[in-house]
C-alpha positions as a Markdown table, in Angstrom:
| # | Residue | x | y | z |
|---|---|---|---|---|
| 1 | Unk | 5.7 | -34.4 | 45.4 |
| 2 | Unk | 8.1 | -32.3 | 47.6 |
| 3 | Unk | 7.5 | -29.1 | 45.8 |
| 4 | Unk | 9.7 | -27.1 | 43.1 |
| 5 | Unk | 13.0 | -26.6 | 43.5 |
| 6 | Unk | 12.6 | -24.2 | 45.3 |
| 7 | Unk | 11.6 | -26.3 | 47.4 |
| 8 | Unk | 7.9 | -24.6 | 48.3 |
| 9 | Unk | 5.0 | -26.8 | 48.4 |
| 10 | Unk | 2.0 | -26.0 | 45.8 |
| 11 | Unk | -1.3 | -24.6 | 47.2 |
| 12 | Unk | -2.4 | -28.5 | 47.1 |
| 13 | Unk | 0.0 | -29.9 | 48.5 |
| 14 | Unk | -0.4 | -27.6 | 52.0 |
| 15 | Unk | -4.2 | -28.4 | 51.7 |
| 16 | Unk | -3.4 | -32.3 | 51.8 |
| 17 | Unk | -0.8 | -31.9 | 54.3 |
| 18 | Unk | -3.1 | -29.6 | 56.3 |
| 19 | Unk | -6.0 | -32.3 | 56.3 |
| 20 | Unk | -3.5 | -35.1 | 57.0 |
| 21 | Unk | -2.3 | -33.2 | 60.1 |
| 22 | Unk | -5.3 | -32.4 | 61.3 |
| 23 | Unk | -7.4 | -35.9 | 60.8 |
| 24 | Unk | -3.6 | -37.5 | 62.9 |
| 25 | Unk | -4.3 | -35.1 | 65.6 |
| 26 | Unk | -8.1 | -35.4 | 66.1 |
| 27 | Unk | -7.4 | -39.4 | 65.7 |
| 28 | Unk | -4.7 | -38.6 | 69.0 |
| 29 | Unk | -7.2 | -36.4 | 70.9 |
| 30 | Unk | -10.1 | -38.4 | 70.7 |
| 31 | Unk | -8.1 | -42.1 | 71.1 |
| 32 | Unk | -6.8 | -40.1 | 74.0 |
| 33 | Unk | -9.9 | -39.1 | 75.5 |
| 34 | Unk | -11.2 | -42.7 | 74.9 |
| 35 | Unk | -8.3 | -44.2 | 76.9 |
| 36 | Unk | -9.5 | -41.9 | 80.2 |
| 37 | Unk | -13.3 | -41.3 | 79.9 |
| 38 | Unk | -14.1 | -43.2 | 82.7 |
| 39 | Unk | -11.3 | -41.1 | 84.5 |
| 40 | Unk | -13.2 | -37.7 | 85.7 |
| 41 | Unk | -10.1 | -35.8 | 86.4 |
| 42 | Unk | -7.8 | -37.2 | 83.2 |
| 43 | Unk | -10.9 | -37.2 | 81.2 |
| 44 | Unk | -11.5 | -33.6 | 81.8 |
| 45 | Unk | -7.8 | -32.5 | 81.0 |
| 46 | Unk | -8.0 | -35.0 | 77.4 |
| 47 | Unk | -10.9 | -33.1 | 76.7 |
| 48 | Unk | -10.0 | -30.2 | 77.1 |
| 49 | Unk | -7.1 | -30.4 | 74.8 |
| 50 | Unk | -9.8 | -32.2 | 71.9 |
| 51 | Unk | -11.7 | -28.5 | 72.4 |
| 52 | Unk | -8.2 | -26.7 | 72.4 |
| 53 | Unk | -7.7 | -28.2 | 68.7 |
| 54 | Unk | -11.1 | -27.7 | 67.4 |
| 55 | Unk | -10.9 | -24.1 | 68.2 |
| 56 | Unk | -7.4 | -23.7 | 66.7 |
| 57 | Unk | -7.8 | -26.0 | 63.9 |
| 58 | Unk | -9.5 | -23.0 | 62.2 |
| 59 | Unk | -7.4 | -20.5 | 62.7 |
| 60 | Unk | -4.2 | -22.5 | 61.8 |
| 61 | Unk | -6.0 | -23.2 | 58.2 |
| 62 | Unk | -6.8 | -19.0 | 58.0 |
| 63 | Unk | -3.0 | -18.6 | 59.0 |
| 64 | Unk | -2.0 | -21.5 | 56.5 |
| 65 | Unk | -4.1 | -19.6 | 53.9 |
| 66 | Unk | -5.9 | -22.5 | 52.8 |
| 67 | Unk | -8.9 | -22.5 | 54.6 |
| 68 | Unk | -11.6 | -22.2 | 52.0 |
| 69 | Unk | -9.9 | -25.1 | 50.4 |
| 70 | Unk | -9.8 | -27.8 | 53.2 |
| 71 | Unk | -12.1 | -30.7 | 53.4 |
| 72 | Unk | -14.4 | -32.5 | 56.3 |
| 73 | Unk | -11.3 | -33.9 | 58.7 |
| 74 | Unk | -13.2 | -36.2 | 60.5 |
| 75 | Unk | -12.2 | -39.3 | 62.7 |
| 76 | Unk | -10.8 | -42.3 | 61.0 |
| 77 | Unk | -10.2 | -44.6 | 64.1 |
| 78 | Unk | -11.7 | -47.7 | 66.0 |
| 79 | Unk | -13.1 | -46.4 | 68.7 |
| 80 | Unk | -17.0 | -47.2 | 68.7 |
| 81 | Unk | -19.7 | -44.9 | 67.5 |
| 82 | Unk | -21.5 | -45.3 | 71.3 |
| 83 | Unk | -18.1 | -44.3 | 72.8 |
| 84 | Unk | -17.8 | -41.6 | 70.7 |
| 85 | Unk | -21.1 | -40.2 | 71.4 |
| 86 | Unk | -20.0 | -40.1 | 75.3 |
| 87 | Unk | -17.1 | -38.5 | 74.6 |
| 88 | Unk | -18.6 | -35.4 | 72.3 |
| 89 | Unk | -21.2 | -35.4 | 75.0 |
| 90 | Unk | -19.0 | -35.6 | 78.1 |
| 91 | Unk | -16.9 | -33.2 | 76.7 |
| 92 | Unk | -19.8 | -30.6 | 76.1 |
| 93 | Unk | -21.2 | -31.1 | 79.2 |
| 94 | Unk | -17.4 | -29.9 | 81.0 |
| 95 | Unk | -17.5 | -27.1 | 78.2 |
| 96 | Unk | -21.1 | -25.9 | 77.7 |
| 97 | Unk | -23.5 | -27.1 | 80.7 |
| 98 | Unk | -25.6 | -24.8 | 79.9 |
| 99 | Unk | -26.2 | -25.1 | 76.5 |
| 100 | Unk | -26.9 | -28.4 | 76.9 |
| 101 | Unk | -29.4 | -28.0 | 79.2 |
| 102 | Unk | -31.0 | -25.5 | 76.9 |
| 103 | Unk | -31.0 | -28.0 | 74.6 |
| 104 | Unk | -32.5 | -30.4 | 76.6 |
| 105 | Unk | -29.6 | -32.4 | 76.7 |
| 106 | Unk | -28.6 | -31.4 | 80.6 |
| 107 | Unk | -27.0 | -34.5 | 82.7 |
């Protein structure tokens, strides 16, 4: 619905809206980061923008008050499970070397 008439939405309603947001805007960061991974310097940029929004999807749900109440967003696109698995790696590897490479996982 679009609220009371007031015109407020219900404590659900910014939970769904809040998960709908966020599952459109990881689909954009990682498609976008699929689109360039082969591109060092693009690449770099697209993922930093994917780590931008993980960091702040938190804090916008605290802010939003809902929080406690929102659900896995996960990805809901095409892009391949292989492709995906460089990405989250490539992108760690710009952002964490060297917690990789603690993990064993250093390229």
């Amino acid at each position: 619905g679009a609220g009371g008439a007031g015109g407020s939405l219900t404590r659900g309603e910014v939970v769904d809206c809040t998960e709908r947001v966020g599952r459109a805007m990881l689909l954009e960061r990682i498609e976008g980061a699929a689109a360039v991974l082969d591109d060092e310097v693009r690449f770099a940029e697209s993922a930093l923008g994917l780590c931008r929004f993980v960091n702040n999807a938190g804090v916008v749900a605290t802010e939003l008050g809902v929080a406690a109440d929102i659900g896995e967003v996960l990805y809901e696109g095409a892009v391949p499970r292989r492709k995906l698995e460089r990405i989250y790696t490539s992108a760690l590897t710009l952002a964490a070397p060297e917690l990789l490479s603690q993990m064993g996982m250093g390229m």
